[in-house]
N, C-alpha and C positions, 0 to 999 in steps of 0.2 A: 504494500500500500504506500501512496506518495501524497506527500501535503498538497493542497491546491494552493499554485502559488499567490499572492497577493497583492492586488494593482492597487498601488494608494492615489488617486487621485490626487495632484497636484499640479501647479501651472508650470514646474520646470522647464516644457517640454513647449512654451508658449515663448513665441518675439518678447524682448524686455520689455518692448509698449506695454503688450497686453499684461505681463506679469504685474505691471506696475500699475496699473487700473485694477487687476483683483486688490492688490496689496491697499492702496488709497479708496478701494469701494468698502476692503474687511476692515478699515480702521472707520473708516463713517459709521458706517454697520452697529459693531462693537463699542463706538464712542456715542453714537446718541440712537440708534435704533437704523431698523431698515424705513420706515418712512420718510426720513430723512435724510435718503439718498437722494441727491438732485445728481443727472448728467451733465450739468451746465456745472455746477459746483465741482466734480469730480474730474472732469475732464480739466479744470483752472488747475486742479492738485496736479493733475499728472504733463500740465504745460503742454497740452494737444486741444486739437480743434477737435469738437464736440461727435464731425464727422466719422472720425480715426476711431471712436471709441465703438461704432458702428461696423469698422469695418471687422473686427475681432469680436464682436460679440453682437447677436440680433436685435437685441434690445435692451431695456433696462433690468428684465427680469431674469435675463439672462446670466447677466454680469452678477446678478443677486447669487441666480443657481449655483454659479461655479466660488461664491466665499462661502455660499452654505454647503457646499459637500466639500469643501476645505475641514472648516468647522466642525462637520459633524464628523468625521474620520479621523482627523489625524494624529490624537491620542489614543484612540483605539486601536487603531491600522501599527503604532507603532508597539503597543502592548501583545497585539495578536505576532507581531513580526518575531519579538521578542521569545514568544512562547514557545513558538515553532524554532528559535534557535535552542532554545533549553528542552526542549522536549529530543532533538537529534543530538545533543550534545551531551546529555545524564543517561547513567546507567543504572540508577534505583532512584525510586518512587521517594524517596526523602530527599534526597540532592534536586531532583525535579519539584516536588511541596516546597522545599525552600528557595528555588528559584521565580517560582509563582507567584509567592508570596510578596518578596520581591518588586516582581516587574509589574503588578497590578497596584502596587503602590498603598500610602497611608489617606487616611480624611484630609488631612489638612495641605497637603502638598500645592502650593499655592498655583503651578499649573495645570494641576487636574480639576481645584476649583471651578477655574474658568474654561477647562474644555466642558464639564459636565455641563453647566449655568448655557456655554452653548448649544450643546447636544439638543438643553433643552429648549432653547431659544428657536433652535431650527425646526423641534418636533413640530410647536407650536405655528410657527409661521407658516409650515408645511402644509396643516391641517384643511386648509381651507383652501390648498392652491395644488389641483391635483399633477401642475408639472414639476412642482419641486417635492410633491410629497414619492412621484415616480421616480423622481432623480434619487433622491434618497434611500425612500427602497429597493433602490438596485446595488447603492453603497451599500447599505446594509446586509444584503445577498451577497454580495462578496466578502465580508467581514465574516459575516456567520457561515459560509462556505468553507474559508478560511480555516475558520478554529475547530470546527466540525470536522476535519480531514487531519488535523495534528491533533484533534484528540483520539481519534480513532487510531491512529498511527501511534499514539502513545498504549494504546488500550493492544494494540500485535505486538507493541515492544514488551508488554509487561508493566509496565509505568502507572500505569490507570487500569482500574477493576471494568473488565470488559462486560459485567453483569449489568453496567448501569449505562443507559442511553446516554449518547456523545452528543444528542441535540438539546436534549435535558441539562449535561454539564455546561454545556456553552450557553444555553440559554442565562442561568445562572450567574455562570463571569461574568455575563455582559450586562445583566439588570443588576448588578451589587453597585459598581461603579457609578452607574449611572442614578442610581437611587438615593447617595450620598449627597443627590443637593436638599437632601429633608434635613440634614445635621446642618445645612450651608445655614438655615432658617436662623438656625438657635444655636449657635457657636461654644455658648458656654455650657450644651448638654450635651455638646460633642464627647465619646468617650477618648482617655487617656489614648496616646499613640500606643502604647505598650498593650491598654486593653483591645485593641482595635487589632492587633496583631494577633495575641490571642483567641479569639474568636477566627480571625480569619484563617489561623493555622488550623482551630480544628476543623471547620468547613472544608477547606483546603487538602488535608489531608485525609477526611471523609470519601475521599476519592481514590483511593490506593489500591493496589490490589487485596491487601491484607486486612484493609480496616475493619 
């Protein structure tokens, strides 16, 4: 069995114009909302005529679509990347628990804050817009694709108890992370980093062959 490899979504692969109009649309975006993206405003940011910005992207919602699947992947995309290294690279189910644990990180980490607060920013604005709620759910099918093929891969290695569904485990990675903007709410009923770890290890390692 072979991981599905994993396309993160980014402008790298875009003329520096265009890189530079996601970069100046995700800072409007993130600094006062998406309604208050003006093309005339953005286009002043990135020192182009309002035309140029047309010519890389169809519209304004466009330009919306490609910071919002920015946003909504690219702390997960890089935790799923992550796992799939530590899942080919361990040889028992404890060096892999501990590597998990790890790369999915703590509550307070302050840029997982704000990818989470995005994730959820995008669920939201998605909701009502069914071409970026498809944009999204197609990110999301490759994420979850993704992790589903190296957990399974982990579950032939030994690594993970093959007894328990690989859509079920991922489903779970993926809603823990992103459920932590409820602690965002109330900061000081955030548990200790130490408790936070605890719990996660034994979730974490509830997944083992052995457990």
């Amino acid at each position: 069995m072979s991981i599905v490899p994993l396309v993160i979504p980014d402008s790298s692969d875009l003329p520096e114009v265009a890189q530079r109009i996601i970069a100046e649309a995700r800072a409007i975006i993130e600094q006062r909302g998406e309604a208050a993206l003006r093309v005339t405003e953005l286009a002043e940011r990135c020192e182009v005529a309002v035309g140029l910005l047309y010519h890389y992207f169809k519209d304004r919602n466009d330009i919306i679509a490609n910071v919002r699947a920015q946003q909504f992947v690219e702390i997960a995309a890089r935790d799923i990347d992550n796992f799939m290294n530590a899942v080919t690279a361990n040889t028992t189910s404890t060096d892999l628990g501990n590597d998990t644990i790890s790369i999915f990180g703590g509550v307070e980490e302050p840029q997982r804050v704000v990818s989470r607060w995005n994730r959820l920013a995008v669920l939201s604005a998605a909701r009502h817009n069914p071409d970026l709620w498809n944009r999204i759910a197609d990110e999301q099918a490759k994420l979850n694709e993704a992790l589903v093929s190296t957990i399974e891969l982990g579950q032939t290695m030994g690594l993970v108890n093959p007894n328990l569904d690989a859509k079920a485990i991922a489903l779970m990675v993926e809603a823990i992370p992103l459920g932590l903007v409820l602690a965002d709410l109330s900061p000081e009923r955030r548990p200790s980093p130490e408790a936070w770890r605890a719990i996660a290890t034994r979730v974490i390692f509830s997944f083992a062959p052995d457990a």
